[in-house]
C-alpha positions in Angstrom: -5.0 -7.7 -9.4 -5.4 -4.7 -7.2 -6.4 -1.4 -8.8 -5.4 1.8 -8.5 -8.4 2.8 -6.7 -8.4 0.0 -4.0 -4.6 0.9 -3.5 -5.2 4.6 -2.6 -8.0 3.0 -0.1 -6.1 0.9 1.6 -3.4 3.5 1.8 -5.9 5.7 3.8 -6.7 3.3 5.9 -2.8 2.3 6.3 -2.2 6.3 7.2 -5.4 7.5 9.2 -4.6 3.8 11.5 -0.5 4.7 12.1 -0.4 8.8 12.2 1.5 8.9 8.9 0.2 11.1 6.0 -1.3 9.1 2.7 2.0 10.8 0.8 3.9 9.3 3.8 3.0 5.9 3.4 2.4 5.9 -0.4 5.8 7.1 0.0 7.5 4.2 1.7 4.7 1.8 -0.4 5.5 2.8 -3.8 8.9 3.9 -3.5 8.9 7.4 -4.4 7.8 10.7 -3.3 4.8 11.3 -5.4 3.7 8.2 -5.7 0.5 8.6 -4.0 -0.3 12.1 -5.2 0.6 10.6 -8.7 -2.2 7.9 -7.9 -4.6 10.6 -6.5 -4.2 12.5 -9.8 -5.5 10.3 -11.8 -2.0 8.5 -12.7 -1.5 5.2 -13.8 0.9 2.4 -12.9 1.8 -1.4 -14.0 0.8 -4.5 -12.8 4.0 -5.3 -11.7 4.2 -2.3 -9.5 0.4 -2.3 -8.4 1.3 -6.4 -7.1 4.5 -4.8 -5.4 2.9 -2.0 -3.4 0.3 -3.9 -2.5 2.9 -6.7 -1.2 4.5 -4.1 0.7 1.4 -2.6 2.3 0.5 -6.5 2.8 3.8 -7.1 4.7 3.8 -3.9 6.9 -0.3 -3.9 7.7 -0.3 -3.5 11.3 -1.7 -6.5 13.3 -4.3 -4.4 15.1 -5.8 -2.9 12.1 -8.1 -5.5 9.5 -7.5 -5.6 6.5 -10.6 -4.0 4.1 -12.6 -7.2 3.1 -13.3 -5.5 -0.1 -9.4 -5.7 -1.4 -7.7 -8.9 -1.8 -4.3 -8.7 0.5 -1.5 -10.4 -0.9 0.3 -13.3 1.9 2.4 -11.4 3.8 5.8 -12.1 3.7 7.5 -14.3 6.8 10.6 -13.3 5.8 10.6 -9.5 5.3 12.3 -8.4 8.6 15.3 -10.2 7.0 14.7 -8.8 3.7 14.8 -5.2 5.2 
C-alpha cells in the first residue's frame, strides 16, 4: 500500500520532470481538482483510491524519468492507451 505521503512525492517528482504543476498532475492522478491540495492539507483518502492513483501515476510515469526506489510502483498497465 502506498501512503499518502509517498503519493504527494512521487507526484513532485511526476510534475517538476513534465512542466505540469503538482495540482496539475494530482489533478489528472486523482481525478479531481483539489485532490493534491486536499493531500497536501493533511487530507485523507482510501485504499482503494490511494492503489488507483498510484496505478495511474504508474501507467503515465514517463520512460525517461526512474521511478523513486523508495515507493513501490504498481505494473503499469499494457493496455491503457486502449483504456483511454
Amino acid at each position: 500500500m502506498i501512503t499518502v505521503t509517498k503519493l504527494i512525492e512521487i507526484i513532485d517528482v511526476m510534475a517538476a520532470h513534465s512542466g505540469l504543476s503538482p495540482h496539475s498532475v494530482g489533478r489528472y492522478a486523482g481525478g479531481s481538482g483539489d485532490f493534491y491540495g486536499r493531500l497536501r492539507a493533511g487530507h485523507d483518502i482510501t485504499t482503494r483510491r490511494a492503489a488507483r492513483v498510484a496505478q495511474w501515476l504508474s501507467d503515465h510515469w514517463p520512460a525517461d524519468l526512474e521511478w523513486p526506489s523508495d515507493i513501490p510502483r504498481p505494473e503499469p498497465n499494457p493496455d491503457r492507451e486502449k483504456a483511454a
